[in-house]
Structures are given as C-alpha cells and as structure tokens.
C-alpha positions in Angstrom: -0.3 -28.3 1.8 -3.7 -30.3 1.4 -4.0 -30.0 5.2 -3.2 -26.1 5.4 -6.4 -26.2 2.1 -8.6 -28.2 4.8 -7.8 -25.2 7.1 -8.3 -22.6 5.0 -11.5 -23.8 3.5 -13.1 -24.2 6.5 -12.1 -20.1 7.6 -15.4 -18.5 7.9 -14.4 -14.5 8.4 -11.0 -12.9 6.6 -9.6 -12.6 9.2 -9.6 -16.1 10.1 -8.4 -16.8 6.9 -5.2 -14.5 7.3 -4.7 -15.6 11.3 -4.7 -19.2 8.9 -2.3 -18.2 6.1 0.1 -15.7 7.9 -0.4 -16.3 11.8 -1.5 -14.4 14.4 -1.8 -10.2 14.7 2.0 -9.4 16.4 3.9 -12.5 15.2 6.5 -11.6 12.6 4.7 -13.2 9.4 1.3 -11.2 9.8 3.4 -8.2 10.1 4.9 -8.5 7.0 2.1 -9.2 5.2 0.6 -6.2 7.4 3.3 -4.1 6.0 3.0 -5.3 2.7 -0.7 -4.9 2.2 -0.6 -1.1 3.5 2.0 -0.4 1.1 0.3 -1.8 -1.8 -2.9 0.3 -0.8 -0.9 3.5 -0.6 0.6 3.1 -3.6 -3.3 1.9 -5.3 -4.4 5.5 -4.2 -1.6 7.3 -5.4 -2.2 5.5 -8.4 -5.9 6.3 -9.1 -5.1 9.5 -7.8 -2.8 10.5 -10.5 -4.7 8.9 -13.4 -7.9 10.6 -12.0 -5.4 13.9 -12.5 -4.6 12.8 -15.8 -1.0 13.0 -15.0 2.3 10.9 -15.7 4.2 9.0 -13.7 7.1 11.1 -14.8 5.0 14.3 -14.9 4.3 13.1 -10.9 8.0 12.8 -10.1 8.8 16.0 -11.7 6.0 18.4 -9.8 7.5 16.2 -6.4 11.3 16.2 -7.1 11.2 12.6 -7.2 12.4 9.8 -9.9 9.4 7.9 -12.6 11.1 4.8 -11.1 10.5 6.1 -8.2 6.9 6.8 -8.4 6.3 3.5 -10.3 7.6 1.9 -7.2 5.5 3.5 -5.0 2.5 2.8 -7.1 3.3 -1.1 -7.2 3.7 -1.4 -3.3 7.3 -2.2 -3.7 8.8 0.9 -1.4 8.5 2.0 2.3 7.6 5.2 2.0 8.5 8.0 4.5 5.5 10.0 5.3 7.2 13.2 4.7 7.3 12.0 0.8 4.0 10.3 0.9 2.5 14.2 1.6 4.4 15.9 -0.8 3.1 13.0 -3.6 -0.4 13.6 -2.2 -0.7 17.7 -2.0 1.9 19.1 -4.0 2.2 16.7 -6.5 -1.8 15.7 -6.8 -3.5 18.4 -5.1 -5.0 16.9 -2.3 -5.6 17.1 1.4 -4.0 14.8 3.8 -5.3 13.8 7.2 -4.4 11.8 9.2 -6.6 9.7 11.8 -5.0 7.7 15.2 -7.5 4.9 16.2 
C-alpha cells in the first residue's frame, strides 16, 4: 500500500493516475472501472435532468413505465442500462433530445 501511495503521488496527468490505480485501457480492471464511471455519469444527468424538471423519481417512472427503484438505481450508477430505456427516460420521460456521437 505505502508503495502503490509512492506511485500514485508521483502520477502527474489522470490518466496516469487511473493506468496507476486500475491498470492499463483494455485490461479487465480499467474496464470495470470504465463501466462503472459511465454508468454513474448517466445516471448524474438523468438526475439533474429530472430535478431541473422538477419532477419525482416516481413521477419519472410513471411518465416512462418504469419502477421508483428503478429510477433511483439508475440515478446512483448501480444498473446497466439498455439504451432503448436510457431514451425513453431522456425524451419521453424528461423531454429532451438525444444524439448520439461515434468518435
């Protein structure tokens, strides 16, 4: 641990500090931390989104046909969500316009 500090301390860019912490881009940890992080930033825009609405979790799930529980999952990064859902939150159930960008 003190050594893996040494390391980390000495990281002079983020990403040297996550190739430190979670390995490489492509190996299986940095993936999952990948994964992770995009999910919790979905579910941080879906969640300013609907407060900026002035809407409910539950008032969310009804307008999408989806659970509260469901939502609040979302929101909290703690769900892999299918695109096809991910719209419906976005336009039907916030109003917005989704597109989607390939870099």
């Amino acid at each position: 641990m003190e050594e893996e500090m040494k390391t980390i301390k000495e990281a002079k860019t983020f990403d040297e500090l996550l190739d430190i912490k979670y390995g490489k881009v492509g190996t299986p940890k940095r993936d999952e931390f990948d994964n992770k992080s995009k999910a919790f930033m979905i579910g941080e825009l879906i969640k300013d989104a609907r407060l900026n609405a002035k809407i409910t979790q539950e008032e969310l799930a009804t307008k999408t046909g989806t659970k509260k529980s469901y939502i609040s999952r979302v929101e909290n990064g703690k769900i892999d969500i299918q695109l096809s859902t991910l719209y419906r939150i976005l336009e039907e159930g916030l109003g917005r316009h989704v597109n989607l960008t390939l870099r």
